[in-house]
N, C-alpha and C positions, 0 to 999 in steps of 0.2 A: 151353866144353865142347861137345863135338859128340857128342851123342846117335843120330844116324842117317846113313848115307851108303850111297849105291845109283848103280852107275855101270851104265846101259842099255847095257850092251854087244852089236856087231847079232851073230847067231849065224853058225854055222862054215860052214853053207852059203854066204851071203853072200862067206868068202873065199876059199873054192875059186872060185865065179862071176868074184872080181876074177882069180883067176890064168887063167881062161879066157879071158877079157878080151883079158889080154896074149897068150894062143897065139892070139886070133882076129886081134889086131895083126899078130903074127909073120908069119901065115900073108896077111895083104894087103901085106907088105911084100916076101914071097919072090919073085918076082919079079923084084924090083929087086935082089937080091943077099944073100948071108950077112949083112953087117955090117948090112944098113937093115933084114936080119929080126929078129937080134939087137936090137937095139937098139928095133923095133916090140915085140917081146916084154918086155926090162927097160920100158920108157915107157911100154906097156901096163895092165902089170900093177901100175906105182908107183903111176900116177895112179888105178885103179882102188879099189887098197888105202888112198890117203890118201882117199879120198869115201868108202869105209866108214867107214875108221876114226875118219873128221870123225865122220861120222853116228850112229854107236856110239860115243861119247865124252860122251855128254849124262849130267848129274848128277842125282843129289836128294838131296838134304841139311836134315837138321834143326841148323842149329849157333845157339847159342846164343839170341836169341828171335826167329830166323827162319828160312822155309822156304826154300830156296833149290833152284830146278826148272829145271834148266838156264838163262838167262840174265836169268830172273825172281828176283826177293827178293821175301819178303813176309812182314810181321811177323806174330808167333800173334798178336798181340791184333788185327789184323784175319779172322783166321778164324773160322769157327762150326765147323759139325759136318762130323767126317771119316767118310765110310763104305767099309768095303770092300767093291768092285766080282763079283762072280763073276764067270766066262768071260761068261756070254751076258747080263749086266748092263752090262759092260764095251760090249759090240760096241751093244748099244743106245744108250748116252749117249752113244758116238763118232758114231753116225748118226741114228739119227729121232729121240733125245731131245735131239740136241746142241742149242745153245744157240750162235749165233755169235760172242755175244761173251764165252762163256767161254773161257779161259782151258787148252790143253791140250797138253800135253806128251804127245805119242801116238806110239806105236812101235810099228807092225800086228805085230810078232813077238815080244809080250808079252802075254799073254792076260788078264792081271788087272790091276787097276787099282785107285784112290781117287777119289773124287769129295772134295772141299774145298769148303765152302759160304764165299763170301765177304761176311765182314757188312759193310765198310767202307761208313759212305753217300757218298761221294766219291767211290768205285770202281765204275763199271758193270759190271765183272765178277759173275756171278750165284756162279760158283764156276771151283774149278781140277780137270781130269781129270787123273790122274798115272798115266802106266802104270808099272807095277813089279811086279818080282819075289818082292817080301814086305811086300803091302799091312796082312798086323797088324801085321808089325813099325812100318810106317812110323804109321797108327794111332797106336800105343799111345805112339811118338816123340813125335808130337802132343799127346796126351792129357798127356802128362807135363811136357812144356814149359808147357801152358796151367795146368799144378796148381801 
């Protein structure tokens, strides 16, 4: 049963940028001819598009009795307490409160977040930062798996 799922997708600015990318290609290949512009512009603008679209492709998922944060797992019964982040809670635990060897899933063009306290005593992780787009929702995913 999967209770939550959140795909950080990177926003639309991001791919206009990729396709300028490719005209910026285009235009250092004109020179050398239509065909090596052309094809600076398709090569360009691919390669541009698949590094976003890598990048923007990161998950989180609550399925069944673990949290799954892009290429981390981690069972609830290693977690404590989840809080939601506000905008300028967020920008704080990403920088002067961060912790190094926590644990973060951070996307700078998502303003909200979760902080995840990690209780395992094995794990040096102190907790997990999650940015996302519906930090109660994700919350309450939590809260409901650990009940």
């Amino acid at each position: 049963m999967q209770s939550y799922e959140e795909r950080l997708t990177a926003p639309r600015s991001w791919w206009v940028i990729a396709g300028l990318i490719g005209v910026a290609c285009a235009l250092m290949l004109l020179p050398l001819g239509t065909l090596p512009m052309l094809g600076g512009l398709i090569g360009g603008a691919a390669l541009a598009a698949v590094a976003v679209s890598s990048y923007g492709s990161v998950r989180i998922r609550v399925v069944g009795d673990a949290l799954i944060a892009g290429d981390a797992r981690i069972p609830v019964s290693a977690l404590g307490e989840a809080r939601v982040l506000d905008p300028e809670e967020a920008v704080a635990w990403r920088t002067h409160k961060a912790d190094t060897r926590a644990f973060m899933l951070l996307r700078s063009y998502v303003r909200t977040a979760v902080r995840v306290e990690i209780t395992d005593p094995q794990d040096p992780t102190p907790y997990a930062y999650l940015s996302t787009r519906e930090p109660e929702r994700l919350v309450a995913a939590l809260a409901a798996v650990r009940a």
